[in-house]
N, C-alpha and C positions, 0 to 999 in steps of 0.2 A: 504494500500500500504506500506510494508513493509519496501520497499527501503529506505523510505525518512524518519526513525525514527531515524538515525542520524545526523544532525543540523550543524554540521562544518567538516570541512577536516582538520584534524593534521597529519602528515605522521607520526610521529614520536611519539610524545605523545600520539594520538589517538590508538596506540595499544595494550594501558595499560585501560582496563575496568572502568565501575566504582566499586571501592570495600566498600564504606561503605553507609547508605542510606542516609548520605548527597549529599553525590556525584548523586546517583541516582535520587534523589527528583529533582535536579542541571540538569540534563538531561530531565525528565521529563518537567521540566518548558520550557526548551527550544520549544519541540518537543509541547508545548502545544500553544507555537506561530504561529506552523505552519497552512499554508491552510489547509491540509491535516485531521489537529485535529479537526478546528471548525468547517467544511464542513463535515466529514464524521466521525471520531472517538470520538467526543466531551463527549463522553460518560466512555471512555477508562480509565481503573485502574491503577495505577503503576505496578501490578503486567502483565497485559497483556500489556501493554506497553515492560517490562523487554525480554517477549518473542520475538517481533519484533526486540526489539534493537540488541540481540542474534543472532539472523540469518544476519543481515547487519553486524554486527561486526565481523563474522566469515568468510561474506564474501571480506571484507576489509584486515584482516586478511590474508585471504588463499591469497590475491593479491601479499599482503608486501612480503608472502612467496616464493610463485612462484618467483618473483623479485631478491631477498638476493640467491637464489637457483641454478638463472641461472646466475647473475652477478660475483657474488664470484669466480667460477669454472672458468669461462669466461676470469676474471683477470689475474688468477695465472697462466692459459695456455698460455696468451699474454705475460705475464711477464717471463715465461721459455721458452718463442719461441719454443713451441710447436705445434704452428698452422701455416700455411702457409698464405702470406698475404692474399689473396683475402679471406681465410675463419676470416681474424680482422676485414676483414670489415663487415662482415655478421656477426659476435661476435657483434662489437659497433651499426649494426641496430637493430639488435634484442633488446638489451639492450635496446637502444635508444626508440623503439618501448614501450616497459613492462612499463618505464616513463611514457612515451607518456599514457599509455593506464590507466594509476592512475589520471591522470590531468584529463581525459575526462571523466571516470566515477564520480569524483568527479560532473566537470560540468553540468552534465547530471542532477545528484539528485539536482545539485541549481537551475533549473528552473521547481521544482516542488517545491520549497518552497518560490514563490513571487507569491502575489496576482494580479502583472499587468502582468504575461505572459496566464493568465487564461478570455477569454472574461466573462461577466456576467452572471451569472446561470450557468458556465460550470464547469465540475467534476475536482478537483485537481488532475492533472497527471504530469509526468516528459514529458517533449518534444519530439515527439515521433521522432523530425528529430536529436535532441542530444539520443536520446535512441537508434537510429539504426546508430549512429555515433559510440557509442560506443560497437555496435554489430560489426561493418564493422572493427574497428580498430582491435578487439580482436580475428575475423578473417584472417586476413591480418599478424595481428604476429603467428599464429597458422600456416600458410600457409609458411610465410618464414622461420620458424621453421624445417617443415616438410621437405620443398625444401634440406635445407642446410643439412640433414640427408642423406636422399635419394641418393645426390648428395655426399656426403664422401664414402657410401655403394657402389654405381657406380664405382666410381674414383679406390676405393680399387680392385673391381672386377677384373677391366680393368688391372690395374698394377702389380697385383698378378697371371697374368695368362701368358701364354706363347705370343711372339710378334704377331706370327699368329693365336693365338687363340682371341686376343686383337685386330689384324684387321679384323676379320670374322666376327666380332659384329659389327665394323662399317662400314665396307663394307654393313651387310645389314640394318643397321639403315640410308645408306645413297641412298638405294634404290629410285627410283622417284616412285613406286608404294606407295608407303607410303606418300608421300608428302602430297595429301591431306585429307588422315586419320589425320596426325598429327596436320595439322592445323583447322580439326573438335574436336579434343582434348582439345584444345585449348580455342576454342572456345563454347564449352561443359559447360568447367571451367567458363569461366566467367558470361555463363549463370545459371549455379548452385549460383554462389556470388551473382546474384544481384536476383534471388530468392529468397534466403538468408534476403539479404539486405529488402526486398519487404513484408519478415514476419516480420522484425523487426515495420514497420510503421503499419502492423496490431497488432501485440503486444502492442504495443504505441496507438494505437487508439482505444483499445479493438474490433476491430473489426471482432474478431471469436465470438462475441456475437449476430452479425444480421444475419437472412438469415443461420441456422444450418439444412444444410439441401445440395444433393447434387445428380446431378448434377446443379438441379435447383436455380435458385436463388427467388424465390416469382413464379410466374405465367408463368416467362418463363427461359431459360436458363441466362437473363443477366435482372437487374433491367430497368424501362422505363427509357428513356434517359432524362427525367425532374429531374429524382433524380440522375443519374450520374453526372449531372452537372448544380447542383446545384448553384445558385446567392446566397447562404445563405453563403456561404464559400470564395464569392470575398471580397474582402477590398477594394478594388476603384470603385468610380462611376463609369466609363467606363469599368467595370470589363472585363477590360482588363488583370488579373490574373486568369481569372473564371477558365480554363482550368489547371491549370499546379497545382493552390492549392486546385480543386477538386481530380486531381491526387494522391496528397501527403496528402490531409486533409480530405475529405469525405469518411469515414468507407466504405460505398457500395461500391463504384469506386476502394477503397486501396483493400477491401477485394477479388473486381472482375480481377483486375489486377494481382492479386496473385494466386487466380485459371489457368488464362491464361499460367502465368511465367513458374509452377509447370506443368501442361500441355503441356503444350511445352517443358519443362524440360525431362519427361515421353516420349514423342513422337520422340524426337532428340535420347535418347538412344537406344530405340529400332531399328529407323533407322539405327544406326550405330551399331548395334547388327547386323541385317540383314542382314550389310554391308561385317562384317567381318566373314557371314556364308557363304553368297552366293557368292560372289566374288571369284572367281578362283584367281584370279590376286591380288587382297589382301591377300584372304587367305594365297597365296602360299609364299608371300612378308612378312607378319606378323609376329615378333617373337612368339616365343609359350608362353612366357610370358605374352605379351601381350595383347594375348588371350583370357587366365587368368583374366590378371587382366579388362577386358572389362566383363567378366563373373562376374567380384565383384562390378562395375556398376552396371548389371543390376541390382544383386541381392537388392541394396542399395537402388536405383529409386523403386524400388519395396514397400520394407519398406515403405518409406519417403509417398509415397501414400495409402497403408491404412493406418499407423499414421495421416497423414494430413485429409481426412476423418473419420475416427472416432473421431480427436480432436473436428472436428467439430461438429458432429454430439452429443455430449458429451457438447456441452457448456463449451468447453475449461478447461476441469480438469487441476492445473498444473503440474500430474505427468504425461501426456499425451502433454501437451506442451513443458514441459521439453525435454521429449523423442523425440519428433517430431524438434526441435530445434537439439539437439544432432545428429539425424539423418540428419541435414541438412550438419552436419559439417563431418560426416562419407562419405557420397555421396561426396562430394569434396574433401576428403582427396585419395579416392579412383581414382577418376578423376587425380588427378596431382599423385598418383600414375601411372594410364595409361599411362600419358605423361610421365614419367620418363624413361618409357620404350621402349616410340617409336621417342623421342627426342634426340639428337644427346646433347655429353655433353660439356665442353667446351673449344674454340680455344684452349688452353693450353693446355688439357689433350688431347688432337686428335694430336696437334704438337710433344708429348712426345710418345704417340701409332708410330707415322710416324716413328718417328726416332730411337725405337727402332727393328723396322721392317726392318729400310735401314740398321742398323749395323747387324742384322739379317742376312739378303741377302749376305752383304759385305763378312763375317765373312764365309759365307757357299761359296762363290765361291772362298775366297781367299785360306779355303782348298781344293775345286777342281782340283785349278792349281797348288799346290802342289803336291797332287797325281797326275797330271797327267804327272809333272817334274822326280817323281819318275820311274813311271810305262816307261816314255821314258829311262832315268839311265838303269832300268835293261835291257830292249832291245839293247840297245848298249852293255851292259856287254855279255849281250848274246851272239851277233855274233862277238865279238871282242876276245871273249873267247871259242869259240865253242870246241876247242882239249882239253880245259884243264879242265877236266870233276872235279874237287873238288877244281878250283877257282869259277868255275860258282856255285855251291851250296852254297861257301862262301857267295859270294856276294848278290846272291839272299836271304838268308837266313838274312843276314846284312839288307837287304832295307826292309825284309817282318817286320822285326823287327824295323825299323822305319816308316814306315808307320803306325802300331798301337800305337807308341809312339806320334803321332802328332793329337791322339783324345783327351788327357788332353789337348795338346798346342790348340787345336781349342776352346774347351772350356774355358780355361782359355780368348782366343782371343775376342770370342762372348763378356762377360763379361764383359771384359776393354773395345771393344768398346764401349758398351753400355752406361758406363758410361762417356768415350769421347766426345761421341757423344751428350748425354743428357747437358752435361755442353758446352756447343754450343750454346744453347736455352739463351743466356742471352736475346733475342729479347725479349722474353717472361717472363724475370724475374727470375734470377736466384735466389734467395733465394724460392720461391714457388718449381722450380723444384729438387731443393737436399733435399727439406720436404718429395718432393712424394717417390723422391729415398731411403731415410731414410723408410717412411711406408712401400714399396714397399717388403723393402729385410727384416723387418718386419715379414710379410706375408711369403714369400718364404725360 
């Protein structure tokens, strides 16, 4: 177990190697105290020791990196108020989160290097409920990652396009045909997470190692129910826990829970494939996008199932575990893609759509009744002048030539109001809305 060949957490020191073979010898001693050594590698050289510590170091490493990578950019665009608030706060979680997520992998490898979290005769491993903590966490900031992306590329679309091309998009993202598509999107997602979450406690329990084999699990499609729930895995006489840490701690039950997850995973998409073929009424309601991107679903649920069966079938190779993992986080990324696209975006940016639509409207009828101010002018000129045949041509000639001088003044008008009107919105926080307006004219 790779993981656990290095012995402490230094954030800072710990990214400097060891470079001479004092040092190494210095490391190796440690790693020779561990469970891990005298239970399974007891046997291990300095030199194949050096190659474990290599791969954990690098992945320690690439963490600090990712971290310094996104925080640094992070700062200097807070610091030149460059970003609108609500996107500081989604800066400081993020941040917050990549912390977060170096404390818990640390924690994770320290409960594979004590002898009392391991019962008697049992194999040294990291905890497989800290190992899928720190699967969940690393999700979860990958996820709000994604969102705060998606959600800038939205925002931009909307605000770089004309008002009524800006409200024809939520007019029909606000369709009720769609409602509850959206909220099977939704809920798609959080099924794909805790499928996710559901391989981490088989990874952690090595449980792609029993029962490689598939549909079946031994004799029938699910093991006899005296091994799903198992007494060997209560800890109180009334095992009154028998249930919930057979769930979480017995390989058969973790592994069989996780076929089910994934199955159902597989079975909800295609429903809502179905949904969005045959439904007249959906269809018709659907953006073409996201159409689309339900077609990059399927495609993904697809993958994630032969991956997941042949990992098994394979005795869990890990460049087929690897891959099958990756594709868990591909299937999800595509999911909260879906949603992005059939999700309405937020009170603030629909507030600034509204109101550059009403200065829109305003702007168009207040040229209206100009021309129409006009077009009465000449009619009076008309019959007030009817004998005087080269005053009438004057005048007429006078107003046709004002009439096309007040297409700059409208536009000019549109414009100011626009941005009138926008600065109105203090309800909503006027320093976010003169950011958009800044990106906005940007773009255009």
């Amino acid at each position: 177990m790779d993981r656990l060949s290095i012995t402490e957490w230094k954030p800072v020191t710990g990214s400097v190697p060891p470079r001479s073979q004092e040092d190494w010898e210095a490391e190796f001693a440690k790693y020779r105290e561990s469970p891990e050594f005298k239970i399974l590698n007891s046997r291990m050289t300095l030199e194949e020791f050096k190659s474990i510590y290599w791969m954990e170091w690098i992945h320690r490493l690439w963490g600090r990196f990712i971290g310094l990578s996104f925080v640094v950019p992070a700062a200097y665009f807070i610091a030149k108020k460059r970003v609108s608030i609500p996107m500081r706060r989604g800066l400081f979680l993020i941040s917050g989160l990549i912390g977060f997520q170096g404390f818990i992998g640390w924690w994770m490898v320290k409960s594979g290097l004590k002898d009392d979290l391991f019962a008697t005769g049992s194999h040294p491993r990291v905890s497989q409920y800290r190992l899928t903590t720190h699967l969940g966490a690393a999700f979860i900031l990958y996820v709000t990652m994604l969102w705060n992306g998606l959600d800038i590329l939205r925002t931009n679309k909307l605000l770089s396009q004309t008002p009524e091309a800006s409200s024809s998009i939520l007019s029909q993202l606000r369709n009720p045909a769609l409602r509850s598509f959206k909220g099977s999107v939704g809920a798609l997602a959080a099924l794909v997470f805790i499928t996710a979450m559901s391989g981490g406690l088989v990874a952690g329990l090595d449980a792609g190692l029993i029962y490689n084999e598939f549909p079946y699990m031994g004799l029938g499609l699910t093991p006899p129910k005296s091994e799903l729930f198992d007494k060997f895995y209560s800890h109180t006489e009334d095992h009154s826990d028998l249930i919930w840490r057979n769930f979480l701690e017995n390989p058969s039950l973790v592994q069989l829970d996780h076929r089910i997850l994934a199955t159902t995973t597989f079975s909800i998409v295609m429903a809502m494939w179905a949904w969005t073929r045959y439904s007249s009424q959906l269809k018709a309601a659907l953006p073409r996008a996201a159409a689309k991107g339900m077609h990059g679903v399927v495609g993904f649920v697809w993958l994630q199932v032969i991956l997941g069966i042949t990992t098994l079938l394979y005795l869990v190779p890990t460049h087929l575990a690897s891959t099958h993992q990756a594709g868990s986080l591909a299937l999800l990324t595509w999911t909260v893609v879906l949603g992005s696209r059939v999700w309405l975006p937020s009170k603030l940016i629909q507030n600034i759509v509204a109101e550059r639509m009403k200065a829109a409207v305003a702007a168009g009828g207040k040229m209206q009744a100009q021309g129409a101010q006009i077009s009465n002018a000449a009619q009076s000129a008309v019959l007030k002048g009817a004998g005087n045949g080269s005053a009438n041509a004057a005048t007429a000639s006078n107003l046709a030539a004002g009439g096309i001088g007040l297409l700059p003044l409208g536009l000019w008008f549109v414009s100011n109001s626009e941005i009138t009107t926008q600065e109105e919105l203090n309800s909503v926080g006027k320093a976010q809305v003169e950011f958009l307006q800044r990106q906005s004219r940007k773009e255009t």
